[in-house]
C-alpha atoms as one frame of an Amber mdcrd trajectory, in Angstrom:
protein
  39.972 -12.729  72.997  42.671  -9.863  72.622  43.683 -10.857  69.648  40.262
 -10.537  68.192  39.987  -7.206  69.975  43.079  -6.477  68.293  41.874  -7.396
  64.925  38.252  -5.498  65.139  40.319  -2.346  66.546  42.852  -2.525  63.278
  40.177  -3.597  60.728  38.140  -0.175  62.178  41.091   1.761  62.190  42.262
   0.612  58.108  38.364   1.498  57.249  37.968   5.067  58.949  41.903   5.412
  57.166  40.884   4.475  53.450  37.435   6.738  54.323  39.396   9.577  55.155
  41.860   9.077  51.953  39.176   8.843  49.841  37.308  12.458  51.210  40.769
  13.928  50.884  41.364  12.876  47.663  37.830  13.765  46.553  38.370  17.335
  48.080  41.724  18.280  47.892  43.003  16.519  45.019  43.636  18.676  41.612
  42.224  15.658  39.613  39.043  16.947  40.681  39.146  20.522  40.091  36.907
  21.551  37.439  38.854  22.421  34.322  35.558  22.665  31.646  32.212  24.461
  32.330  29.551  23.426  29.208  26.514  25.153  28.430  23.904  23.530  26.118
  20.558  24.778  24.878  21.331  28.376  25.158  19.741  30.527  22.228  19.782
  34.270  23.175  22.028  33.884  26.070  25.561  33.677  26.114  27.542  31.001
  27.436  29.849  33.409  29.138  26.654  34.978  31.087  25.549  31.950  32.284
  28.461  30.931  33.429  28.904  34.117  35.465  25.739  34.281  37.053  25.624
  30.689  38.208  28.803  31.559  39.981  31.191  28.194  39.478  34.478  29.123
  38.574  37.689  26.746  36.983  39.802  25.400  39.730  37.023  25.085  42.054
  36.756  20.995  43.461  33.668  19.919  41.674  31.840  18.253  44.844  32.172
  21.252  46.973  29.842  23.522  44.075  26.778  23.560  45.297  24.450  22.518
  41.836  20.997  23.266  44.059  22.505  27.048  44.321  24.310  27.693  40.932
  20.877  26.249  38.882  18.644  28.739  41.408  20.946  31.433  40.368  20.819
  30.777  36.608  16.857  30.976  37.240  16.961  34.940  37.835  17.573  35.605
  34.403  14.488  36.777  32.935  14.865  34.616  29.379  15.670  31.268  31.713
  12.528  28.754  32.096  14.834  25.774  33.218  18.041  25.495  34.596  19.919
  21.887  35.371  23.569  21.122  36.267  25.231  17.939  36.235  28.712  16.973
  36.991  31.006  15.032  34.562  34.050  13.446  36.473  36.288  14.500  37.291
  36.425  17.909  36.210  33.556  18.942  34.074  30.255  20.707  34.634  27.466
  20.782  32.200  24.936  23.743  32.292  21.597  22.815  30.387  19.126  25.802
  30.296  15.837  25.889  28.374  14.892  29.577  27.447  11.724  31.199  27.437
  10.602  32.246  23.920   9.422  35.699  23.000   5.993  35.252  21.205   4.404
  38.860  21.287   5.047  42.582  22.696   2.888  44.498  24.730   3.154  47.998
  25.312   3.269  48.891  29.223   4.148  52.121  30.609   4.577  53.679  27.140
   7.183  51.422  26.261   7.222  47.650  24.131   7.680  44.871  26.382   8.424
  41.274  24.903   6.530  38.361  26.413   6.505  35.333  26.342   3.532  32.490
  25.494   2.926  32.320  29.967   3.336  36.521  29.774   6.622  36.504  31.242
   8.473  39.776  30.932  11.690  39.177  29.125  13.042  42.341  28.074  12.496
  45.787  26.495  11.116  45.607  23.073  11.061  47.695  19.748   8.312  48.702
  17.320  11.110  47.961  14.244  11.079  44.375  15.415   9.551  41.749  12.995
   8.442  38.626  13.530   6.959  39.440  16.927   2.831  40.779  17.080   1.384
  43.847  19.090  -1.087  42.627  21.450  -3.320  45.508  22.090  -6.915  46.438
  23.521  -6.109  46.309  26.994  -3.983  47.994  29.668  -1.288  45.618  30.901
   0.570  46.174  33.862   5.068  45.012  33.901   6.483  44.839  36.852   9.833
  43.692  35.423  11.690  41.390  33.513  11.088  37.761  35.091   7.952  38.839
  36.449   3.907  38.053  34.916   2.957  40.516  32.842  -0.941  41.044  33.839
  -3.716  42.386  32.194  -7.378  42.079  31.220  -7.762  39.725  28.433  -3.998
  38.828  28.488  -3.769  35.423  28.347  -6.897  34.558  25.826  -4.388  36.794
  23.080  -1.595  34.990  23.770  -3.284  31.959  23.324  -4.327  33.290  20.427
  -0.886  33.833  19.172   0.385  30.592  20.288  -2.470  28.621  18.382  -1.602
  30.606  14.970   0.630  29.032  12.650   4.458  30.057  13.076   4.358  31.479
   8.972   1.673  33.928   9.848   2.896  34.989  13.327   5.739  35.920  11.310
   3.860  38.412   9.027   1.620  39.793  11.792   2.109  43.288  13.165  -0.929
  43.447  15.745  -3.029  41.183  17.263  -6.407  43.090  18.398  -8.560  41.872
  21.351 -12.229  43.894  21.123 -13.936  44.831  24.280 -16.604  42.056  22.829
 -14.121  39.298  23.203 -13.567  39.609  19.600 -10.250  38.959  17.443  -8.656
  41.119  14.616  -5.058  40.279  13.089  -3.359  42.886  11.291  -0.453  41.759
   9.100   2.423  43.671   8.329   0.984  44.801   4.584  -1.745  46.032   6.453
  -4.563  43.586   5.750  -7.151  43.162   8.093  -7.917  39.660   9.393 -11.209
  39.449  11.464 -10.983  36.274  13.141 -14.396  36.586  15.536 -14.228  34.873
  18.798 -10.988  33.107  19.891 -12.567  29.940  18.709 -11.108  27.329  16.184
  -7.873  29.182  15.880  -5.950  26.910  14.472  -8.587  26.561  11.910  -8.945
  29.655  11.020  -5.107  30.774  10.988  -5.182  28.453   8.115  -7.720  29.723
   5.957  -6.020  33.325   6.226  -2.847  31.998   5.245  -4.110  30.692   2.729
  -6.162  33.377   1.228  -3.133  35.345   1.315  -0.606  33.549  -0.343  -2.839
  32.876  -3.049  -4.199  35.876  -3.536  -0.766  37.172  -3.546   0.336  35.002
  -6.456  -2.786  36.541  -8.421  -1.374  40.052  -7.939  -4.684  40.712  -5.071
  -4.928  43.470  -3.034  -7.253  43.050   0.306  -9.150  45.246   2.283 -10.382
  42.362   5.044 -11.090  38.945   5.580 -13.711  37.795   7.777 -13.704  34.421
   9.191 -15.682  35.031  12.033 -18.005  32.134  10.749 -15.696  29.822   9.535
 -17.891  28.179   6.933 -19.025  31.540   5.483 -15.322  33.561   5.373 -15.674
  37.013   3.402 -12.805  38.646   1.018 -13.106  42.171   0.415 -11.228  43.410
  -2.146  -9.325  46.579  -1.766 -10.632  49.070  -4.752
């Protein structure tokens, strides 16, 4: 009966021993200290910044970084939608963030504001910038960058926006939502695009693109198009 005792008491004492190795080794050993911190899917950001805000460091042991915290970190930059972190052993972190996407500008407090396609503020914007629309016809109010953008009418011209194809988004300067719910799209040569009620979008985004690029290879100018009845659009000529 000792000898058993003997025998459970030793087998015990050989686990908790090869336990305890194995936490030491995972802790305090160098093999595990992280020696390579990869970022992937950054577009605006750099590496470098993410990095620094999500607060791991080389030489750190990679199972005492808290991911949880570093990822909720990342998440208060302003351009950051998703942030994960995974570890690769035994000394590499990888840092996968998803941006958000600048679609429009508002202007908000007298001064351009670049939004996203939820109205996220991302940062300070500028009139000289192309590719990126004026929504305007309401008041919008910016707490900061990170935070909603809200405003009257808001979210029905970002739709809007998002439901246009990417080529004319590209050539649009202003994106005009009426008091009567109406749409008007400016482009950057100045034509006038009256779209009607944000209805069949898509559709019509189409048609205007179109209309321009083929009036465009027949040396046209154009005053306006109208498609606020899409089976009855109207081309005015410019005189």
């Amino acid at each position: 009966m000792n000898r058993k005792r003997k025998f459970i008491f030793w087998q015990s004492f050989f686990f908790i021993f090869i336990v305890l190795l194995a936490v030491y080794i995972l802790f305090k050993s160098p093999v595990f200290n992280i020696t390579n911190i990869i970022v992937r899917g950054n577009m605006s950001l750099t590496a470098a910044e993410i990095i620094r805000v999500s607060g791991i460091v080389s030489g750190a042991n990679i199972f005492q970084v808290n991911l949880k915290e570093a990822a909720a970190r990342i998440h208060t930059l302003p351009l950051v939608k998703e942030a994960k972190l995974d570890r690769e052993l035994p000394g590499t972190v990888v840092i996968q963030v998803r941006e958000r996407r600048p679609v429009a500008m508002v202007v908000a407090q007298g001064q351009f504001v670049e939004v996203d396609e939820a109205g996220y503020y991302l940062c300070r914007g500028s009139a000289a910038a192309t590719g990126l629309p004026v929504i305007t016809g309401m008041e919008v109010e910016a707490a900061g960058p990170g935070r909603l953008v809200k405003g009257p009418g808001l979210d029905t011209a970002l739709r809007v926006v998002g439901d246009l194809p990417r080529e004319l988004r590209d050539r649009l300067s202003e994106v005009h939502l009426g008091n009567d719910g109406r749409v008007v799209l400016y482009t950057l040569e100045g034509v006038e695009c009256r779209l009607g009620l944000p209805e069949q979008v898509a559709l019509k985004g189409n048609y205007f693109l179109q209309v321009l690029n083929e009036l465009q290879e027949k040396g046209k100018n154009i005053e306006y198009v109208d498609f606020s009845i899409v089976s009855s659009p109207v081309v005015k000529y410019s005189d």
